[in-house]
C-alpha positions in Angstrom: 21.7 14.2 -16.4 19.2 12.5 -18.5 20.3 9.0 -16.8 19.3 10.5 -13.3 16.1 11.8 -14.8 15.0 8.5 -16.6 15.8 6.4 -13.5 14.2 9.3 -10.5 10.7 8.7 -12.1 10.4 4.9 -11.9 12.4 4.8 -8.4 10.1 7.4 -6.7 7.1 4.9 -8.6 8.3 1.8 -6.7 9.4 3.3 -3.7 6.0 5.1 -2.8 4.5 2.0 -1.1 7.0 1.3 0.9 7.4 5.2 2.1 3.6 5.0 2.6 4.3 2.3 4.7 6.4 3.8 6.3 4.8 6.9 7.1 2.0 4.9 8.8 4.5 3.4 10.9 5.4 6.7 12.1 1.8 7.5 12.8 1.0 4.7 14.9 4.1 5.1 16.6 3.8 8.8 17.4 -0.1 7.5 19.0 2.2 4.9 21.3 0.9 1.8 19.3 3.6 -0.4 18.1 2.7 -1.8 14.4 4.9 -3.9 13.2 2.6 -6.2 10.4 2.4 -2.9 7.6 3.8 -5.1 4.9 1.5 -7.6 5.8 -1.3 -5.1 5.5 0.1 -4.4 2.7 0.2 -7.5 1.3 -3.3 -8.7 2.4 -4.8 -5.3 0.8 -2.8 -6.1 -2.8 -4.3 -9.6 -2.6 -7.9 -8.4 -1.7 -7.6 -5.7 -4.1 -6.6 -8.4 -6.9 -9.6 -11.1 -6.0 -12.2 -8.5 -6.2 -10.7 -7.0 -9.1 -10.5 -9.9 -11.4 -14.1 -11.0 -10.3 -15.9 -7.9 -10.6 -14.2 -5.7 -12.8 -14.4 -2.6 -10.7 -11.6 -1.1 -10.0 -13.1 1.2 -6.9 -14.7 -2.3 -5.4 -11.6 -3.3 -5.5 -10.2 -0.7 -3.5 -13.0 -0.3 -1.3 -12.8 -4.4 -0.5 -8.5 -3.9 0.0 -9.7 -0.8 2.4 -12.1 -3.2 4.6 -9.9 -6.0 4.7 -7.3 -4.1 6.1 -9.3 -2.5 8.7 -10.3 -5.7 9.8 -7.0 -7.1 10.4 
């Protein structure tokens, strides 16, 4: 039992991206769009995030500049 504890926290951990992915794909899907570049998305936003991070220092710039360079893909 303590096996399946230790090893359910750092699964759901590194599974959460790709369920949010996931669930996005669902949303565009259910609004008749077919998306099928969300791990690029994803991967462009992680990149973004990691540029803006290491050069300002901000963590929230660094989000907000992942957010706008995803919306404008």
């Amino acid at each position: 039992m303590e096996i399946l504890l230790a090893a359910l926290g750092p699964g759901l951990r590194t599974a959460s991206p790709i369920l949010l992915a996931a669930l996005g794909g669902i949303f565009t899907q259910r609004a008749g769009v077919f998306n099928i570049a969300l791990e690029g998305y994803m991967l462009v936003g992680a990149f973004v995030a990691v540029v803006v991070g290491s050069a300002t220092g901000s963590v929230w710039l660094a989000v907000a500049a992942a957010v706008v360079a995803c919306t404008l893909l």
